[in-house]
N, C-alpha and C positions, 0 to 999 in steps of 0.2 A: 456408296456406289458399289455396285454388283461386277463382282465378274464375267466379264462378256463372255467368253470360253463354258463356263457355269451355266448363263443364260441361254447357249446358243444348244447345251445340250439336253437342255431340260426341254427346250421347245423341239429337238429331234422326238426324245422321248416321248412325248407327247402326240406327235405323228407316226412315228410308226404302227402304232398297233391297227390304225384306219389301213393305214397302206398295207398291210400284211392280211388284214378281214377281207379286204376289195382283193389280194392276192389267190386268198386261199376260196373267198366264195364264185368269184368272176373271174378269174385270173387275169385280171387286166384292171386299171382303173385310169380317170381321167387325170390330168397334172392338179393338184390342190397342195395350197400351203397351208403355212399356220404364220403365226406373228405374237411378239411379246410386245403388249403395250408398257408403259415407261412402270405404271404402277404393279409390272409383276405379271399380269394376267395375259392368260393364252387363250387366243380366238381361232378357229380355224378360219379359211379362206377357201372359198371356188369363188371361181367361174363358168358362166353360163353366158351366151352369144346368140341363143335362139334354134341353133343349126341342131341335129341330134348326133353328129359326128363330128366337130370343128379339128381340126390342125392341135396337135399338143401346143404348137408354137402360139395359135393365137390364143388359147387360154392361158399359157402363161404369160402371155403381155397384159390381158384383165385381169391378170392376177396383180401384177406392177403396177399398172395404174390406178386399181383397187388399195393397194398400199402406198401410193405416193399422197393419195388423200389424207391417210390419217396418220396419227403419231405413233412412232412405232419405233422401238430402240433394237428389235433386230426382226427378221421375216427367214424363211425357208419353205421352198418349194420343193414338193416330191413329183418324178415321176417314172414311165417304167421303161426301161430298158431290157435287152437278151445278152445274155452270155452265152456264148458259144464254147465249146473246148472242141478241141478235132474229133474229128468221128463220133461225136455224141448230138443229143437233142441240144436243142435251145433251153436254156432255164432263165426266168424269166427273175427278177429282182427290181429293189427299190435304188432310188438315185436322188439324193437330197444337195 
């Protein structure tokens, strides 16, 4: 049996550097996850609904239901949020 703490950040790993490419080339990206199947291996996740702008909220629900189907011993969702400080710009970052 594997460390879940172990597992949960190898599959961070494994997602940021997407979320940081979508940061640095579009500054923006849609909510995708990723998922560790039982036997170790990392699959990414989107979702797609049809719309060409949906709700973060509703792609991260086909993102849930997309992983309630299959077997999956941990999942993580990224998406993008602003940080504000006073009197500065917005900076934009990831939220897993």
């Amino acid at each position: 049996m594997t460390d879940i703490r172990q597992d949960i950040e190898e599959l961070m790993n494994a997602m940021m550097p997407f979320a940081k490419k979508m940061l640095l080339e579009h500054s923006e990206f849609f909510p995708f996850g990723g998922a560790m199947k039982p036997d170790g291996e990392i699959v990414n996740v989107a979702g797609y609904d049809g719309r060409e702008q949906p709700s973060s909220d509703d792609i991260i629900n086909l993102l849930q239901q997309d992983l309630r189907k299959d077997a999956v011993i941990s999942h993580s969702f990224a998406e993008k949020f602003h940080c504000f400080e006073p009197n500065s710009h917005p900076k934009s970052s990831t939220h897993s």
